[in-house]
N, C-alpha and C positions, 0 to 999 in steps of 0.2 A: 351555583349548584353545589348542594350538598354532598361528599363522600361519605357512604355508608362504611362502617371499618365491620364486619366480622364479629360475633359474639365470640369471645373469648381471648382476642385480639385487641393487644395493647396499641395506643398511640404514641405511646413513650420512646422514647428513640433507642436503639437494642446496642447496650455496652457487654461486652465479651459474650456476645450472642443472649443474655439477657436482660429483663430489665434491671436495674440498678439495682434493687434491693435483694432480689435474687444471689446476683453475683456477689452482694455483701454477705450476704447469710452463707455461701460456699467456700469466699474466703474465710470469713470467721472460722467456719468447722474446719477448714484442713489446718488453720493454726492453732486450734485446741487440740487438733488428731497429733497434732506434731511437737506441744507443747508435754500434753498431759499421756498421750498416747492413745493407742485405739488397742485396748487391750495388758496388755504387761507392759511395752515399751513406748517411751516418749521420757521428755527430756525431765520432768518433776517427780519422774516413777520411782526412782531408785534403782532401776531395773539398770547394768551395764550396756550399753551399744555400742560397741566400738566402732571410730572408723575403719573405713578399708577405700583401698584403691582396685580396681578390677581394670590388666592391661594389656595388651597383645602384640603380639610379635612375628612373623612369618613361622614361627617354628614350636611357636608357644603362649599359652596366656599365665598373667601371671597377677596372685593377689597376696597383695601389704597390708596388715591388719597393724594398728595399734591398740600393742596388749601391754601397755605398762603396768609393773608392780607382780605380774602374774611368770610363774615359774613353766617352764616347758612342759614338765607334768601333768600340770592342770588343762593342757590344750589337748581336746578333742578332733580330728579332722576327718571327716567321712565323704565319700564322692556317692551320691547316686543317681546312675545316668549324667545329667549334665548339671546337675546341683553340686556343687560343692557346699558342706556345713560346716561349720566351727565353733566349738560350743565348749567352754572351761567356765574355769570359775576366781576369782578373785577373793579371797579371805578376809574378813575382817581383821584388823589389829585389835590386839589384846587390849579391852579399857586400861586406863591408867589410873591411879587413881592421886588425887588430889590435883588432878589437872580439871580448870573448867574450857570448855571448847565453845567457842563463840560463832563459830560458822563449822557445821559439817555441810562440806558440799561432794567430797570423793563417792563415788560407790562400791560397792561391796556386792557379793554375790555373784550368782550363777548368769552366763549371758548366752546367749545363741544366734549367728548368723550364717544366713542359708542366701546365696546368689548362685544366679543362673550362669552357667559357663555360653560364651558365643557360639562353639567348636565343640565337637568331640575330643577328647584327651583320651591318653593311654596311661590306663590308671594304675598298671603297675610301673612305673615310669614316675609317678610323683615324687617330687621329693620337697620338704619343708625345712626348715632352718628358723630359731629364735634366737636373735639377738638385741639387746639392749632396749627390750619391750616392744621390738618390732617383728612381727610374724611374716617371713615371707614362703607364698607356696607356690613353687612353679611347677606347671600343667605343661606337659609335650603334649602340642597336637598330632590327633591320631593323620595318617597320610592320608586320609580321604577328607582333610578337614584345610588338608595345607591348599595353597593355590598353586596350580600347576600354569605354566607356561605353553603356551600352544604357539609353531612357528605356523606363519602365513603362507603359504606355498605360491608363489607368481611366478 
């Protein structure tokens, strides 16, 4: 006896819920998304991305940006609602001249990131600090954001 399969219904055996080729053609794009970027940012752009760490604590969240080369000045940091942004810019170095340059791979220019806070913070309460190309900003959480303890009554 024959099994009829379904017009539109593959027989091919289903790898990460598609068929093969499918789930090859979504890898490919999110490593072009990530190589070239989806927009200004991706790693060929020139565009800056810094990392950052996003981390929490009973009493606070707290984010480490790596901003090397870039002066306190130049950093931006804005809260809206539970986005925090940070957005400066790094300068180019003055050409040189009679120097030939065989790999530029540094970036240069304007960058911006914007991550979702977990918690409410008390945003007059922030405070940031830059040192030695590391951006750290700590977030107090607001009291309705802390975990509160409830006793068990028996």
């Amino acid at each position: 006896m024959k099994t009829l399969v379904p017009r539109g219904v593959s027989r091919q055996p289903s790898l990460w819920g598609h068929d093969p080729f499918t789930a090859l053609r979504e890898e490919m794009c999110d490593l072009r998304s990530r190589l070239f970027g989806d927009g200004e940012e991706g790693w060929f752009t020139g565009t800056m991305v810094p990392a950052l760490d996003l981390s929490e604590t009973d009493n606070a969240v707290e984010v480490r940006m790596d901003l090397p080369g870039i002066t306190a000045k130049d950093i931006d940091i804005q809260i809206n609602g539970n986005v925090l942004t940070i957005t400066g810019e790094r300068r180019e170095e003055k050409e040189e001249k009679g120097k030939t340059f065989h790999r530029v791979e540094r970036s240069y220019g304007n960058f911006s990131r914007s991550v979702t806070l977990p918690c409410t913070v008390i945003e007059s309460e922030v405070a940031a600090e830059y040192h030695e190309g590391v951006l750290c900003v700590k977030l107090p959480k607001a009291e309705e954001s802390k975990a509160h303890k409830i006793k068990v009554k028996g």
